[in-house]
C-alpha positions as CSV (number, residue, x, y, z in Angstrom):
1,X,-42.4,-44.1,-185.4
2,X,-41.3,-47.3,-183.1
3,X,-41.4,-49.8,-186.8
4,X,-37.8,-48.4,-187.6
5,X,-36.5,-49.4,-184.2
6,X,-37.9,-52.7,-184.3
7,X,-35.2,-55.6,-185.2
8,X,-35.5,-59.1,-184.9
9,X,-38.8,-58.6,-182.7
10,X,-36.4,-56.5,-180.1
11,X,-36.7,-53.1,-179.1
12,X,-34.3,-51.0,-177.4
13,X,-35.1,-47.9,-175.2
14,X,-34.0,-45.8,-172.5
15,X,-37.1,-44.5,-169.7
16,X,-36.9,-41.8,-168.1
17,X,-38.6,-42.3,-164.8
18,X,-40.4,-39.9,-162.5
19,X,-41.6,-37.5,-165.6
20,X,-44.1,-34.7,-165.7
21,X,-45.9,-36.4,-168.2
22,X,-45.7,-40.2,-169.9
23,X,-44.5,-39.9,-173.7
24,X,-42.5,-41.9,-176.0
25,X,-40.2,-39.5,-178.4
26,X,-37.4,-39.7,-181.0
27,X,-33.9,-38.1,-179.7
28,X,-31.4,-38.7,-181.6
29,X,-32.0,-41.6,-183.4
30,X,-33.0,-43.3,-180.2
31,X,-36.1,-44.0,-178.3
32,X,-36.5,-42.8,-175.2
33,X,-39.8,-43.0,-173.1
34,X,-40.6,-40.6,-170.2
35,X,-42.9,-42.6,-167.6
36,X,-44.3,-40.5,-164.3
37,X,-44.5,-43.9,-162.3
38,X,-41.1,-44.3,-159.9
39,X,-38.4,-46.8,-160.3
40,X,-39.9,-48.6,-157.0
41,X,-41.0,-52.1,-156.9
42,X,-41.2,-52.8,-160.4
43,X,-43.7,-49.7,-160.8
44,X,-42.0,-48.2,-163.9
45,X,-41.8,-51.9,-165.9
46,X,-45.1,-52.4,-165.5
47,X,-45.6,-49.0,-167.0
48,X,-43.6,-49.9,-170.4
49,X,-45.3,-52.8,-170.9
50,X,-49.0,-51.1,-170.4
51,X,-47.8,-48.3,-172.4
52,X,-47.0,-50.2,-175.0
53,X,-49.8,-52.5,-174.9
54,X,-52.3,-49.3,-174.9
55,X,-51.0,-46.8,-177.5
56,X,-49.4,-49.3,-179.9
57,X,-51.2,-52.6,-179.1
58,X,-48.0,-54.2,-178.5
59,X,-47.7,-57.0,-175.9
60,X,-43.7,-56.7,-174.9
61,X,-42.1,-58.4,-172.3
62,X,-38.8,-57.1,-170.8
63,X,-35.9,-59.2,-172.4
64,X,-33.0,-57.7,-170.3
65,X,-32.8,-54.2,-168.1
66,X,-35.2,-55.0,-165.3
67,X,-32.9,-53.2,-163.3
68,X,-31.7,-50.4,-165.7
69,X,-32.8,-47.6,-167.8
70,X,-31.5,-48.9,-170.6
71,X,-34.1,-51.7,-171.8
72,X,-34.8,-54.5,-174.5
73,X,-38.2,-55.3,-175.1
74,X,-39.5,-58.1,-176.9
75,X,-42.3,-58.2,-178.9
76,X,-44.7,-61.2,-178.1
């Protein structure tokens, strides 16, 4: 699902923090990524990355969004 998003090694993605559950889904032709850990402290960037790195054994780092919902991750 995530290898048509994928361009140039980039990923783009809107979370969705505080959710009931953590799940990655297709809306609209976009990805958007529910996370249950808060916006605080960094809590839901870790998150993406270890989601990543456990269901699709992708290392990421965030290339820009630290600070928004809207997020580019870079495959490393």
């Amino acid at each position: 699902m995530i290898n048509k998003h994928i361009k140039n090694s980039l990923l783009r993605i809107k979370v969705i923090p505080n959710a009931s559950r953590t799940e990655l889904k297709e809306v609209n032709g976009s990805l958007k990524l529910y996370l249950q850990a808060v916006p605080e402290k960094g809590k839901a960037n870790q998150a993406v990355i270890k989601f990543f790195k456990k269901e699709y054994n992708l290392k990421v780092e965030i290339k820009s969004g630290s600070k928004s919902r809207d997020k580019v991750l870079r495959m490393i």
